[in-house]
N, CA and C of each residue as an Amber inpcrd file, in Angstrom:
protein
   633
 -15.4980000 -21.7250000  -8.2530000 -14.6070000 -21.1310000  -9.2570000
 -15.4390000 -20.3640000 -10.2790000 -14.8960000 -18.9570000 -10.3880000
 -15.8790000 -18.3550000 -11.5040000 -15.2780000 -18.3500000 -13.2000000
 -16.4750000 -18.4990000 -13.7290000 -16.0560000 -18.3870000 -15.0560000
 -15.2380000 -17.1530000 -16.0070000 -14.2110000 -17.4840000 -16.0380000
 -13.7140000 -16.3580000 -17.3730000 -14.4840000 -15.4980000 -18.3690000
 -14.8590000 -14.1500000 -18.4170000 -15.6200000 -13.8840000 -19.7760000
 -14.6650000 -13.7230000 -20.8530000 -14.9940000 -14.3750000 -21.7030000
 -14.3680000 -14.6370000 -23.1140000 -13.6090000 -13.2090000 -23.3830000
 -14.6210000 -12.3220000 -23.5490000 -14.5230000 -10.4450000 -23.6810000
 -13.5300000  -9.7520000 -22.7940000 -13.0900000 -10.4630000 -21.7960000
 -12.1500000  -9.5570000 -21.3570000 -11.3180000  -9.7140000 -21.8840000
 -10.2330000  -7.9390000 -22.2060000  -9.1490000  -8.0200000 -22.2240000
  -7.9960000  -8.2160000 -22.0010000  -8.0030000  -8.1880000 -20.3900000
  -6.7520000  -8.9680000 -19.9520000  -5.9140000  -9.8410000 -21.0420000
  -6.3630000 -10.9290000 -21.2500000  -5.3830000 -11.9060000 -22.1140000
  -5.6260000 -11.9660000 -23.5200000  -4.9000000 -12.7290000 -24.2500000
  -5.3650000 -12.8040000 -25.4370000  -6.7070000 -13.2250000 -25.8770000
  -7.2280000 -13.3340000 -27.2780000  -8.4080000 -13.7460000 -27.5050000
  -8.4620000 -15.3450000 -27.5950000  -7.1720000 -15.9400000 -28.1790000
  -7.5070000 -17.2590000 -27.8280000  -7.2560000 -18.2100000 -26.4120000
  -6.8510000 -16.8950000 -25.6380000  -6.6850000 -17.4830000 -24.4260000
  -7.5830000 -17.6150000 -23.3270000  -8.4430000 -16.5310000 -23.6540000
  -9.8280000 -16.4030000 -22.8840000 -11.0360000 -17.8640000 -23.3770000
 -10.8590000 -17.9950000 -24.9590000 -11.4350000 -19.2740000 -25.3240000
 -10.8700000 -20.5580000 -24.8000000  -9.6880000 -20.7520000 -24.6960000
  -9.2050000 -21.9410000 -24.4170000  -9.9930000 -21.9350000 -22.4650000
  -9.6620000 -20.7180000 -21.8220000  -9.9210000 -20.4440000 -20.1780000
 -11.7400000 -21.2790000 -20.3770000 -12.5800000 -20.6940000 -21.2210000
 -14.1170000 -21.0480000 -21.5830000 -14.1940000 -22.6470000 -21.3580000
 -13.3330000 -23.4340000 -22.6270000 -13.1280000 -24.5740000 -22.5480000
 -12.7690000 -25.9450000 -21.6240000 -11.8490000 -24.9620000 -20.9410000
 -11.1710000 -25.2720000 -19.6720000 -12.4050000 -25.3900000 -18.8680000
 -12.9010000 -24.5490000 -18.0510000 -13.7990000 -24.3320000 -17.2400000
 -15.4790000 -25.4360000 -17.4100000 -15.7170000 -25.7970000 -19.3170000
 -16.4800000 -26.4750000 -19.5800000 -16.0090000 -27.7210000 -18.9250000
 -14.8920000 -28.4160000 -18.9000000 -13.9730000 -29.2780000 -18.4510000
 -14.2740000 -29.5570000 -17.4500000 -14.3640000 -28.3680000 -16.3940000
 -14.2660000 -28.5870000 -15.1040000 -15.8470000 -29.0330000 -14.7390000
 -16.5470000 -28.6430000 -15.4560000 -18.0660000 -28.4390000 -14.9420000
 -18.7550000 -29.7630000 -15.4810000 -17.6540000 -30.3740000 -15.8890000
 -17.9510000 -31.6670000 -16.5420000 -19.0680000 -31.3800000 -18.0860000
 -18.8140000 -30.2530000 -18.3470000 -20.0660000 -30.2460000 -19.8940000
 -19.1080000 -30.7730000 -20.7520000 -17.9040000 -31.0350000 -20.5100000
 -17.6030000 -32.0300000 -21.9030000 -16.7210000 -32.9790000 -20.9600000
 -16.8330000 -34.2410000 -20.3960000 -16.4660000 -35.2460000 -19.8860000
 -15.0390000 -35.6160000 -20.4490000 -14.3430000 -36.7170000 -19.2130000
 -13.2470000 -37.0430000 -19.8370000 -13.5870000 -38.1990000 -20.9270000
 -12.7390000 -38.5900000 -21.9540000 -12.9260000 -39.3320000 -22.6890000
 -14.1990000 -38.8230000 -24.0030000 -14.6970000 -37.7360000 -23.7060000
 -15.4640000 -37.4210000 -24.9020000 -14.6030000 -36.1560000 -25.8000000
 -15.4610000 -36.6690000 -27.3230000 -14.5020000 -35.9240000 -28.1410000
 -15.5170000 -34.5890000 -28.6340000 -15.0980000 -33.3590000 -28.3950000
 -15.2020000 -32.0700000 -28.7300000 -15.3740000 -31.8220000 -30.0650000
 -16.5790000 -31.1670000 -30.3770000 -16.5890000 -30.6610000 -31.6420000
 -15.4090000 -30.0560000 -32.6500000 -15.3140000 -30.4580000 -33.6020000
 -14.3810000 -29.6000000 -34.7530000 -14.3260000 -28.2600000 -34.2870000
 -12.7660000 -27.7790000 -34.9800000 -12.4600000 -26.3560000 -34.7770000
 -13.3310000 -25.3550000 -35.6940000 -14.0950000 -26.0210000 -36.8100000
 -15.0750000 -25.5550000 -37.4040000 -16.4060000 -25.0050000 -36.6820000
 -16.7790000 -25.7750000 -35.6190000 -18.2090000 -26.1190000 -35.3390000
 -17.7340000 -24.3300000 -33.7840000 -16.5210000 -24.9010000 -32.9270000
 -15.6950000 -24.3180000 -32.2700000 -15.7290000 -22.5790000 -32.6060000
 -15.2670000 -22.5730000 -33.7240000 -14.8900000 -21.7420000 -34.4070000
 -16.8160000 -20.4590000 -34.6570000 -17.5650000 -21.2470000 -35.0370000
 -18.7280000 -20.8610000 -35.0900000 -19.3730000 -20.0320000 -33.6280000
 -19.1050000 -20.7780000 -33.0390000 -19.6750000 -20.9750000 -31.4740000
 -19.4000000 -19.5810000 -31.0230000 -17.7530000 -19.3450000 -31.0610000
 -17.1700000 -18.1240000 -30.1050000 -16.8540000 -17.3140000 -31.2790000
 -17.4620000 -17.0390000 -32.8950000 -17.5270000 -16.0360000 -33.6310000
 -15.9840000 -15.3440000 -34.0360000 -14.7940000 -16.8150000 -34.0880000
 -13.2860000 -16.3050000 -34.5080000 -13.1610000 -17.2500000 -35.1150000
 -11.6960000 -16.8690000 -35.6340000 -11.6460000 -18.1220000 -36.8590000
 -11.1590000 -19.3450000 -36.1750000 -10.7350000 -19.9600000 -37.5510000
 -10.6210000 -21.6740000 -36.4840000  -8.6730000 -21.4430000 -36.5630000
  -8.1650000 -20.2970000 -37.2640000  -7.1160000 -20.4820000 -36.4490000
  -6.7540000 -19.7880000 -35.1220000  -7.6490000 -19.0390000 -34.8190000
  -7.7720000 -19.0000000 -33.1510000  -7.8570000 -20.0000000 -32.7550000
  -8.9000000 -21.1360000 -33.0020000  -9.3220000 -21.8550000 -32.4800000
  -8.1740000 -23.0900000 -31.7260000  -7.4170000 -23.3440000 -33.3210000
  -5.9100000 -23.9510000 -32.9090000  -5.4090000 -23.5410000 -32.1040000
  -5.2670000 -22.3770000 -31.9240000  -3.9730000 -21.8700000 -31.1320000
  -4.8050000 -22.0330000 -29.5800000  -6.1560000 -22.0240000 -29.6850000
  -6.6530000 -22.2030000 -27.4300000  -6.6440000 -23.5780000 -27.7730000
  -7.0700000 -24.4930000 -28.3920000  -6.8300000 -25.7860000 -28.3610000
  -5.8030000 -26.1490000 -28.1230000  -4.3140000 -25.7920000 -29.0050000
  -2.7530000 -25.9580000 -28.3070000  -2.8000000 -25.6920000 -26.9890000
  -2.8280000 -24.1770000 -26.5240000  -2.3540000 -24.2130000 -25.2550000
  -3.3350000 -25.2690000 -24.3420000  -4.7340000 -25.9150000 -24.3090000
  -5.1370000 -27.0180000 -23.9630000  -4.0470000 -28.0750000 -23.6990000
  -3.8490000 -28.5580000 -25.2250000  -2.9200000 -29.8880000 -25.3870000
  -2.2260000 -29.5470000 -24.5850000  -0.6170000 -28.3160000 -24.6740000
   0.1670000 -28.6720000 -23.7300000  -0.2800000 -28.4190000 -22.3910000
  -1.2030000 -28.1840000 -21.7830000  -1.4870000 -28.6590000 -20.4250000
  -2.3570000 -29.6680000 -20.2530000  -2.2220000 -30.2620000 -21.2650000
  -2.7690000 -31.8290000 -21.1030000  -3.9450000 -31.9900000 -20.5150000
  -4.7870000 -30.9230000 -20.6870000  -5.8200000 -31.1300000 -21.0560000
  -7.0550000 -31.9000000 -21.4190000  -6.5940000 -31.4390000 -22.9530000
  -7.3410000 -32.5410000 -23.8650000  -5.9020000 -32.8430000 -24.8170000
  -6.3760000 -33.7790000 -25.9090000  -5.7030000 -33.9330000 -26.7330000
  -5.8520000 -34.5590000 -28.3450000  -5.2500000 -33.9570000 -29.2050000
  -6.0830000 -33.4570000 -30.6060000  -5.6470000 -34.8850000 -31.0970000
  -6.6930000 -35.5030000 -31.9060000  -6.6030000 -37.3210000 -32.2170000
  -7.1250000 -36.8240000 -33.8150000  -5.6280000 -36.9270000 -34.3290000
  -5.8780000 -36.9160000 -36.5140000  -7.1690000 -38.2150000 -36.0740000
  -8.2910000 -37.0800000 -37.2990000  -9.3280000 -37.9290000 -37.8870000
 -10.4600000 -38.1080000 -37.0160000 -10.3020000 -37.7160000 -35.6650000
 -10.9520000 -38.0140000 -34.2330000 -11.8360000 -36.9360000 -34.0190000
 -10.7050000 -36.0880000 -33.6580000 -11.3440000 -34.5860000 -33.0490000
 -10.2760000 -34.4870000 -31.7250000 -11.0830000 -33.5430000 -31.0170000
 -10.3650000 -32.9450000 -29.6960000 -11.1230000 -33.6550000 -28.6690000
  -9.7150000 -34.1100000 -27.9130000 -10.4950000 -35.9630000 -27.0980000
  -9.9920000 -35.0960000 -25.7340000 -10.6420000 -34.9210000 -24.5590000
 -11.0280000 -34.8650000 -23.4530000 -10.0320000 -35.8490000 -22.5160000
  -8.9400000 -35.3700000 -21.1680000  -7.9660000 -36.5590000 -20.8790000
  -7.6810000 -36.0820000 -19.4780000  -7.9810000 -34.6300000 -19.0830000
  -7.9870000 -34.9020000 -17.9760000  -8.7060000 -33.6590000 -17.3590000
  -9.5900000 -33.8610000 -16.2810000 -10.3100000 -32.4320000 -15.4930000
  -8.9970000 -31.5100000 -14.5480000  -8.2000000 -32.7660000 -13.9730000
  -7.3580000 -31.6680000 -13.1990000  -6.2440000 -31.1040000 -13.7250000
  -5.9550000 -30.9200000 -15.0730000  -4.9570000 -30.2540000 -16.0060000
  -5.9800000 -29.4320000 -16.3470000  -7.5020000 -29.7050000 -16.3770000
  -8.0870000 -28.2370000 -17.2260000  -8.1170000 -27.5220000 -15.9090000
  -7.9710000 -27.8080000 -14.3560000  -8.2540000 -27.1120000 -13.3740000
  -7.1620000 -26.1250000 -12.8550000  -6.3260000 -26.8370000 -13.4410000
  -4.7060000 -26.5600000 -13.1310000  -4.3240000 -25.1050000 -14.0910000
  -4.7640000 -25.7190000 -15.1580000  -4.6650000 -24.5960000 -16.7550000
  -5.7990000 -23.3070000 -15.8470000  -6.6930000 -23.5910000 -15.1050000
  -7.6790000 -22.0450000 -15.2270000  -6.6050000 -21.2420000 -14.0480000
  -6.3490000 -22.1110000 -12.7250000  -5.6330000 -21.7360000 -11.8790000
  -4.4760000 -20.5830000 -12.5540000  -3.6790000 -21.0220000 -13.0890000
  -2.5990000 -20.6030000 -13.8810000  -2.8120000 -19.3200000 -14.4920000
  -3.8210000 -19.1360000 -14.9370000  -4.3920000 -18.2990000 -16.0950000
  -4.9730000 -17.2240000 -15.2590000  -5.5390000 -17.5790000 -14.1570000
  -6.0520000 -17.2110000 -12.8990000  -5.2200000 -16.0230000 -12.5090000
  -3.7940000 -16.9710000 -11.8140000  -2.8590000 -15.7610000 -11.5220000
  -2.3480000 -14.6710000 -12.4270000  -2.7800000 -15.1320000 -13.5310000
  -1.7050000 -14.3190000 -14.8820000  -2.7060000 -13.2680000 -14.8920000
  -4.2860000 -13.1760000 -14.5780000  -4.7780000 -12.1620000 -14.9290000
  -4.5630000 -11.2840000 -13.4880000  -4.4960000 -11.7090000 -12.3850000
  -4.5750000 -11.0770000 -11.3090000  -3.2020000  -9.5790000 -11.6270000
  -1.8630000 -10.7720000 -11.7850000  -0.8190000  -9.3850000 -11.8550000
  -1.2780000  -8.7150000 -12.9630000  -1.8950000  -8.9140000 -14.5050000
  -1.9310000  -8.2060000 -15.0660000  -2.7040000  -7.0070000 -14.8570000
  -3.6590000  -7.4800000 -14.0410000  -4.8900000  -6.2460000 -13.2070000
  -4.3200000  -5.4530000 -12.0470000  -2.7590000  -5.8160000 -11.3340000
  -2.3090000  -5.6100000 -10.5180000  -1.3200000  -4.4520000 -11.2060000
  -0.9450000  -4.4780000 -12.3240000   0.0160000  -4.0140000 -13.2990000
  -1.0770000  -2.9170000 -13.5830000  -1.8950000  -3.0910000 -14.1310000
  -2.8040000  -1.6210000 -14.7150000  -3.5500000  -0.9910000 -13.1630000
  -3.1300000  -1.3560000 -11.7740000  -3.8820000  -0.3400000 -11.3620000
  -2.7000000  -0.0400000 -11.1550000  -1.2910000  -0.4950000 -10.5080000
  -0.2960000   0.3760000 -10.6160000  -0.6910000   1.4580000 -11.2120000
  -0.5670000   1.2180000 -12.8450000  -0.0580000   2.5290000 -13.7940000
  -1.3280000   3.8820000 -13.6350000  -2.4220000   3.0520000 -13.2760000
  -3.6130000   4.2910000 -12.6490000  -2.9690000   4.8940000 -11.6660000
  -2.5560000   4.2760000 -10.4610000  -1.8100000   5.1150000  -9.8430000
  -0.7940000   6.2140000  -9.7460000  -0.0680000   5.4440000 -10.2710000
   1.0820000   6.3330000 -10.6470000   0.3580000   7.2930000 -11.7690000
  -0.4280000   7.3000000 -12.3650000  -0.8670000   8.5630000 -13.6170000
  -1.5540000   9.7580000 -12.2040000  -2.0520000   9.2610000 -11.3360000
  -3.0430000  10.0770000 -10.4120000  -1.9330000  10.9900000  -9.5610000
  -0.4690000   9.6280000  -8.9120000   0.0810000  10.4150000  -8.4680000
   0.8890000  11.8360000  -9.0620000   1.2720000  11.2900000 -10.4450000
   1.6260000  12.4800000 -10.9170000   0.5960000  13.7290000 -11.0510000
  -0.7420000  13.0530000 -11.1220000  -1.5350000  14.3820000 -11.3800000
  -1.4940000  15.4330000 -10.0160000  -1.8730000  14.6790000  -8.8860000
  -1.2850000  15.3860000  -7.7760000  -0.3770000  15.9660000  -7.4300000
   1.1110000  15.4900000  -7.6570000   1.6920000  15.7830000  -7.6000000
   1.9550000  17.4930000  -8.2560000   1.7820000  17.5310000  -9.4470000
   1.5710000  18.6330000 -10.2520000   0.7050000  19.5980000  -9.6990000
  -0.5980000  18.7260000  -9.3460000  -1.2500000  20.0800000  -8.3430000
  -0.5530000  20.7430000  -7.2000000   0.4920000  19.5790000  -6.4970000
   0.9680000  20.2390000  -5.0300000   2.0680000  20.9580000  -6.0410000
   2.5970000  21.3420000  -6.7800000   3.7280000  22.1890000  -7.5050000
   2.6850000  23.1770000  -7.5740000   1.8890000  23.2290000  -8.2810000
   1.1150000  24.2880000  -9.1300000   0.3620000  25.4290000  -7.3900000
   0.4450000  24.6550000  -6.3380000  -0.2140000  25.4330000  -5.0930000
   0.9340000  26.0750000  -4.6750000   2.1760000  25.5300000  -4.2790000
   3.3970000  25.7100000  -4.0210000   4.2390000  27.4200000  -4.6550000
   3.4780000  26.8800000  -6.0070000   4.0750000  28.2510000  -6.8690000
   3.6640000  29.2610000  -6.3960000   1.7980000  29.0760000  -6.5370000
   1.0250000  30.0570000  -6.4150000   1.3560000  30.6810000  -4.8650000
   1.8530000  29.9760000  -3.9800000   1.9900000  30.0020000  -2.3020000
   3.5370000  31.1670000  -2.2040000   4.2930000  30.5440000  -3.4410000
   5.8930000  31.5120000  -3.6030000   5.1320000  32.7680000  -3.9400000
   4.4460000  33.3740000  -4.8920000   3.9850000  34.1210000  -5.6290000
   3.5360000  35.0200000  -4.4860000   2.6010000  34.4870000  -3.9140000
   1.5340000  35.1010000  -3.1460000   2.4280000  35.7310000  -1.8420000
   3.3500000  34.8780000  -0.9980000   4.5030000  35.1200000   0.0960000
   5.7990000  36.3700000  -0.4630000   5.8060000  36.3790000  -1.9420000
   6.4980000  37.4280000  -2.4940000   6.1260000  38.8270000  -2.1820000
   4.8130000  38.5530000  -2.7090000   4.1250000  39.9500000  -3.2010000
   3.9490000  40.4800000  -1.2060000   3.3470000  39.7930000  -0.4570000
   3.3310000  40.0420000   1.0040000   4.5330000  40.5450000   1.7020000
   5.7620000  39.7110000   1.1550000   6.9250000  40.1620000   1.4230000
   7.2470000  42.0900000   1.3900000   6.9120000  41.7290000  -0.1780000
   6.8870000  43.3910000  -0.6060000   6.3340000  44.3070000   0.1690000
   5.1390000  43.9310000   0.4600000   4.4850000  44.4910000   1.6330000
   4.4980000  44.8700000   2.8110000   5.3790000  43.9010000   3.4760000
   5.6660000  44.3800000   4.5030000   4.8500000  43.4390000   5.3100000
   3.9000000  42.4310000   5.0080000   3.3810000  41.6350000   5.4160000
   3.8450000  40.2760000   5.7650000   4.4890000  39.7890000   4.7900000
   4.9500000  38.1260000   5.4810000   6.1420000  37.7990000   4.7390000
   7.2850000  37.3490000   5.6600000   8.6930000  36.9140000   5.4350000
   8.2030000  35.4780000   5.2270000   9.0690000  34.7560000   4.0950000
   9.7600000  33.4450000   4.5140000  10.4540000  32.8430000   5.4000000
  10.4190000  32.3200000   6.5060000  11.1100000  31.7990000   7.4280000
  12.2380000  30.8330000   6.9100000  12.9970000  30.7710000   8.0130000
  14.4260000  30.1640000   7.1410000  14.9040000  28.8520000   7.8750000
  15.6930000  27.5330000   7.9150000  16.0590000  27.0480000   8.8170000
  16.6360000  25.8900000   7.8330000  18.2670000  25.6780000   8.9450000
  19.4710000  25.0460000   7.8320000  19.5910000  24.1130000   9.1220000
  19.7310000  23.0300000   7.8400000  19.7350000  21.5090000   7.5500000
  21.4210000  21.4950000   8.3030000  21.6320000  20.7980000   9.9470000
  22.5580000  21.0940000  10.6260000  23.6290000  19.8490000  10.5460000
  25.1770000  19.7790000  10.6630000  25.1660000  18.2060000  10.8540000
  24.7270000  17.2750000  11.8970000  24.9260000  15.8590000  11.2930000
  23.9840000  14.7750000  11.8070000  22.4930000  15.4770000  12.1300000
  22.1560000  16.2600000  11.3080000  20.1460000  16.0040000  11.2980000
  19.6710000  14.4310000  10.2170000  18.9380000  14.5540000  11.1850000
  18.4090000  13.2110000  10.1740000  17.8350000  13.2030000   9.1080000
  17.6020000  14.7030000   8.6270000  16.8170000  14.6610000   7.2160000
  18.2730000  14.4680000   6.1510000  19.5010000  14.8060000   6.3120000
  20.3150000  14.7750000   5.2220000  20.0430000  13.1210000   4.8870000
  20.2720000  13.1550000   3.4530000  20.7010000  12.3120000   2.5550000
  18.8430000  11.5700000   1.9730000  17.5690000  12.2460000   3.2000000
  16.6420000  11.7380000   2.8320000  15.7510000  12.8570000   1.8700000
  14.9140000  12.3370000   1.3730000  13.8650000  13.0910000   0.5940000
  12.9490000  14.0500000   1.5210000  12.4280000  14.7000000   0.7100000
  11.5490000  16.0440000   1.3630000  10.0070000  14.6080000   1.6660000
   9.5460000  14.3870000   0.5620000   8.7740000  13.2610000   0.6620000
   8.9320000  12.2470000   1.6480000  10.3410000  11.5610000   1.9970000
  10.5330000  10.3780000   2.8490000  10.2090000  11.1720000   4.4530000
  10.4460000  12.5270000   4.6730000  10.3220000  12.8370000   5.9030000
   9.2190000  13.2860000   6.4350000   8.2760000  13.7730000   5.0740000
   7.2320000  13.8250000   5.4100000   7.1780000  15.2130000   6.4070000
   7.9500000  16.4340000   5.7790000   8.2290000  17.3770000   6.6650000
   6.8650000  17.9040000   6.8230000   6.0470000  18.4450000   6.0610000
   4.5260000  19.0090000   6.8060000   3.5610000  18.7190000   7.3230000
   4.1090000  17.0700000   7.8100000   2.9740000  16.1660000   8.4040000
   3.6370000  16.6210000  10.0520000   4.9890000  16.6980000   9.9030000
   5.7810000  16.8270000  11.5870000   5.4870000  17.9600000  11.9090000
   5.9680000  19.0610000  11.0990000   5.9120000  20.7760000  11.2840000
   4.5240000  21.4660000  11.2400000   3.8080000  20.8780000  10.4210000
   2.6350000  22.0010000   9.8260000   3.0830000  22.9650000   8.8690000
   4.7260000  23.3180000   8.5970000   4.8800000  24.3340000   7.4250000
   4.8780000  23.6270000   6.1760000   4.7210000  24.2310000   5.3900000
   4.9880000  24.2030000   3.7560000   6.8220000  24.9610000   3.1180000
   7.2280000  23.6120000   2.8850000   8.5230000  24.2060000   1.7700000
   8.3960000  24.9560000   0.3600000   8.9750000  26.2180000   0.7540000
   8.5850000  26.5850000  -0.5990000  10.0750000  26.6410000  -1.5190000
  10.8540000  26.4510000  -0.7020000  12.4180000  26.0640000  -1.3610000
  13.1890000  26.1070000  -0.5690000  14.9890000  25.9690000  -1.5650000
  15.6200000  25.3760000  -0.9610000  17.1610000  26.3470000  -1.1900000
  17.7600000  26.9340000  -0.2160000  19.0110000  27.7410000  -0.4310000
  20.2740000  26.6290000  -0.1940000  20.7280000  26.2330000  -2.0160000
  21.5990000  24.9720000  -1.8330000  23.4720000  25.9690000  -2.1320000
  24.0260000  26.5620000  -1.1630000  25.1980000  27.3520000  -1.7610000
  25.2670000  28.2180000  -2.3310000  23.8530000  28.8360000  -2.0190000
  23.5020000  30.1180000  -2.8790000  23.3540000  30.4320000  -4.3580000
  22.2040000  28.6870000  -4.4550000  21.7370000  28.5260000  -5.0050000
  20.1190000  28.2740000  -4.7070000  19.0040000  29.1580000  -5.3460000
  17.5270000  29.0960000  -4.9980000  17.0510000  28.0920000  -5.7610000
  16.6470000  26.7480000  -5.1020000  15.8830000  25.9710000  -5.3930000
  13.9760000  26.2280000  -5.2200000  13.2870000  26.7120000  -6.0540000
  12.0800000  27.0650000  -5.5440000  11.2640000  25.8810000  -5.8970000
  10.2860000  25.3300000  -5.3540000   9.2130000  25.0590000  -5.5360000
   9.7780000  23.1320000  -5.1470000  10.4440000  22.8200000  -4.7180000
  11.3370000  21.5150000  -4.6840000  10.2990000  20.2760000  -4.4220000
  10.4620000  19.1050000  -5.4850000   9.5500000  18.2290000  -5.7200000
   9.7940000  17.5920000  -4.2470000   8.6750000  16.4110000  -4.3320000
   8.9770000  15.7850000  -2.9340000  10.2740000  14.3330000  -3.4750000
  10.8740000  14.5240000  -3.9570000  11.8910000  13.4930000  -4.2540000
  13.3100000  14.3470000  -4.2320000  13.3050000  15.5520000  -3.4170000
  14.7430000  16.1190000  -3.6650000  15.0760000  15.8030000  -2.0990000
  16.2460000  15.4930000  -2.5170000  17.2990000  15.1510000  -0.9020000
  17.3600000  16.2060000  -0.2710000  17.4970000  16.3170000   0.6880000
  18.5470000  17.4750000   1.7940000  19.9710000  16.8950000   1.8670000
  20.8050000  18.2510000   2.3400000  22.0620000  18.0170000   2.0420000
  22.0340000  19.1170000   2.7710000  23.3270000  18.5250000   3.9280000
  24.0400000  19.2860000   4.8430000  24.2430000  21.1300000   4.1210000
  23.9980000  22.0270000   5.7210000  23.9110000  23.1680000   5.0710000
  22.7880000  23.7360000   4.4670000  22.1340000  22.9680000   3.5050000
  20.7820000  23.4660000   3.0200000  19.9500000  24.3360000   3.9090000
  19.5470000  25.3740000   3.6410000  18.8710000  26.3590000   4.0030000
  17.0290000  26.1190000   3.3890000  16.6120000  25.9180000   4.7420000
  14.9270000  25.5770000   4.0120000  14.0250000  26.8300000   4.3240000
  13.6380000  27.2430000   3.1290000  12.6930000  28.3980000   3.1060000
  11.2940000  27.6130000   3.1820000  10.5640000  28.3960000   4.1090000
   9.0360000  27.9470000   4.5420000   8.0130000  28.7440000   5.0830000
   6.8110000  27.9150000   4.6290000   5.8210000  29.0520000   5.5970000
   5.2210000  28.2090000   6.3070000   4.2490000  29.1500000   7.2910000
   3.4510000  28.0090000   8.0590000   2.3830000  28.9930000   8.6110000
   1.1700000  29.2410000   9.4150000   0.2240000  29.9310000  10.0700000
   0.1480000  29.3880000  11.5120000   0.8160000  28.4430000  11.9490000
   1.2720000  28.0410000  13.5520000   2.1520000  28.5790000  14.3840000
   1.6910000  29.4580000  15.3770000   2.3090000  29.8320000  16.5080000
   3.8630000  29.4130000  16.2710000   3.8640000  27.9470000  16.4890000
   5.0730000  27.0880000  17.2340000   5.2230000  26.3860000  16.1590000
   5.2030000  26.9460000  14.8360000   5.6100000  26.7250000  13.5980000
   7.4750000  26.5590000  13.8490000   8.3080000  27.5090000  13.7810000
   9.2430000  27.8550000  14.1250000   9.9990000  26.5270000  15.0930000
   9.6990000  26.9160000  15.8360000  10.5720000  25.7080000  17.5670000
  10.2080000  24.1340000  16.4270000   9.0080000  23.8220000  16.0490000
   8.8930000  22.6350000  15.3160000   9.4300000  22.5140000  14.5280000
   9.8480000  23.2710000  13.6790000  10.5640000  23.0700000  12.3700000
  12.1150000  22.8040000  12.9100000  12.5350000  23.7240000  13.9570000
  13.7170000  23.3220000  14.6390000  14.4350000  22.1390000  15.0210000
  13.2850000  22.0180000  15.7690000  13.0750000  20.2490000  16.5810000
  13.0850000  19.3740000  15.8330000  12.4680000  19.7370000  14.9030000
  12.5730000  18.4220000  13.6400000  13.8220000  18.0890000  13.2130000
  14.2190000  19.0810000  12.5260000  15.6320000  19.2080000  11.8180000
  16.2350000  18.9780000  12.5640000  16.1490000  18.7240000  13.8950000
  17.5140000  18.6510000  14.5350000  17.6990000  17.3640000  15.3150000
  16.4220000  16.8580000  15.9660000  16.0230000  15.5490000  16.0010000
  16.6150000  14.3260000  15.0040000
C-alpha cells in the first residue's frame, strides 16, 4: 500500500493528514493502544493549525480509528479501521483523478473539434473559389427513406471513415447548413454536400447512405 502525499491536491488538507496518520497506523509507527501526541505537537509536525488538526483527527474517530480520551490524548483502537479509512479515501481520489482527466478531455476534444470546423471552412472556401473556376463541384447525395443514417449523428456514423469524403454541408429544405458539427442528425431528404479525391468516392457515398 502506498503512502498518501500530504501535498496533493486531490482532497482536502486535513484529509490528506488524517490519510498520513492512517497509514502511520497501518505501518504500526503508532501501535494499537498507544496514545498520539497532542494536536499541538501534531499541529507542529505537518506545519497547519491544530484546528486542522481536529478536523483529520475527527474524521479518524468516526472511522474508529483512534479515539480522542479528555485529558489522555489521541488513543490508537484499531489498524483495520485505519486500513479501511485509507481504502476509502483511496477510491475517493481515484474518481476524483478520473473526473479531471475527463474534463482534460473534453477541453482537447473541443479544441479539435474547432480545428476540424476551422479545416472544413477553409475546405468550403477553397471548393468555392474552384467552383468559380471551373475546377471542382461539390458533389451532392440525399439522405433516402429507411437509410440508416436518419435520426443518427454525422459523428455516430462516422461518415469519412466509410466514404473517404469530407461533409462540407447540409441542404435541409432549402436550407444551407455549412460547415455541420459532428453532433448534427440527418433527416430524411437531407441533401449532403461533399468532397472527396477518390475515384469511387461517389458509388461509396451511395452505398453508404443507402445501406
Amino acid at each position: 500500500m502506498k503512502r498518501v502525499k500530504v501535498s496533493e491536491p486531490a482532497s482536502a488538507r486535513y484529509e490528506k493528514i488524517a490519510l498520513d496518520i492512517a497509514y502511520s497506523i497501518w505501518k504500526e509507527e503508532y501501535k494499537i493502544g498507544e496514545v498520539i501526541k497532542g494536536r499541538s505537537t501534531l499541529s507542529g509536525k505537518y506545519g497547519v493549525s491544530a484546528e486542522t488538526i481536529r478536523r483529520a483527527v475527527k474524521l479518524l474517530e468516526e472511522a474508529e480509528a483512534v479515539s480522542v480520551e479528555e485529558r489522555v490524548g489521541i488513543l490508537v483502537t484499531s489498524k483495520e479501521k485505519a486500513i479501511e479509512f485509507i481504502e476509502t479515501y483511496r477510491e475517493q481520489d481515484k474518481l476524483l483523478a478520473l473526473r479531471e482527466e475527463i474534463r482534460i478531455l473534453n477541453e482537447q476534444k473541443e479544441q479539435i473539434d474547432a480545428q476540424v470546423n476551422e479545416k472544413i471552412e477553409f475546405m468550403i472556401e477553397q471548393a468555392t473559389v474552384m467552383r468559380n473556376m471551373g475546377v471542382i463541384t461539390p458533389l451532392e447525395a440525399k439522405v433516402s427513406p429507411g437509410s440508416h443514417l436518419i435520426g443518427q449523428t454525422i459523428g455516430e456514423v462516422q461518415f469519412w471513415r466509410y466514404t473517404g469524403a469530407t461533409i462540407i454541408g447540409i441542404n435541409r429544405m432549402g436550407q444551407l447548413i455549412l460547415s455541420p458539427g459532428p453532433k448534427l442528425k440527418f433527416f430524411e431528404g437531407d441533401i449532403i454536400l461533399y468532397v472527396g479525391n477518390a475515384d469511387d468516392n461517389i458509388s461509396r457515398v451511395e452505398d453508404f447512405i443507402r445501406d
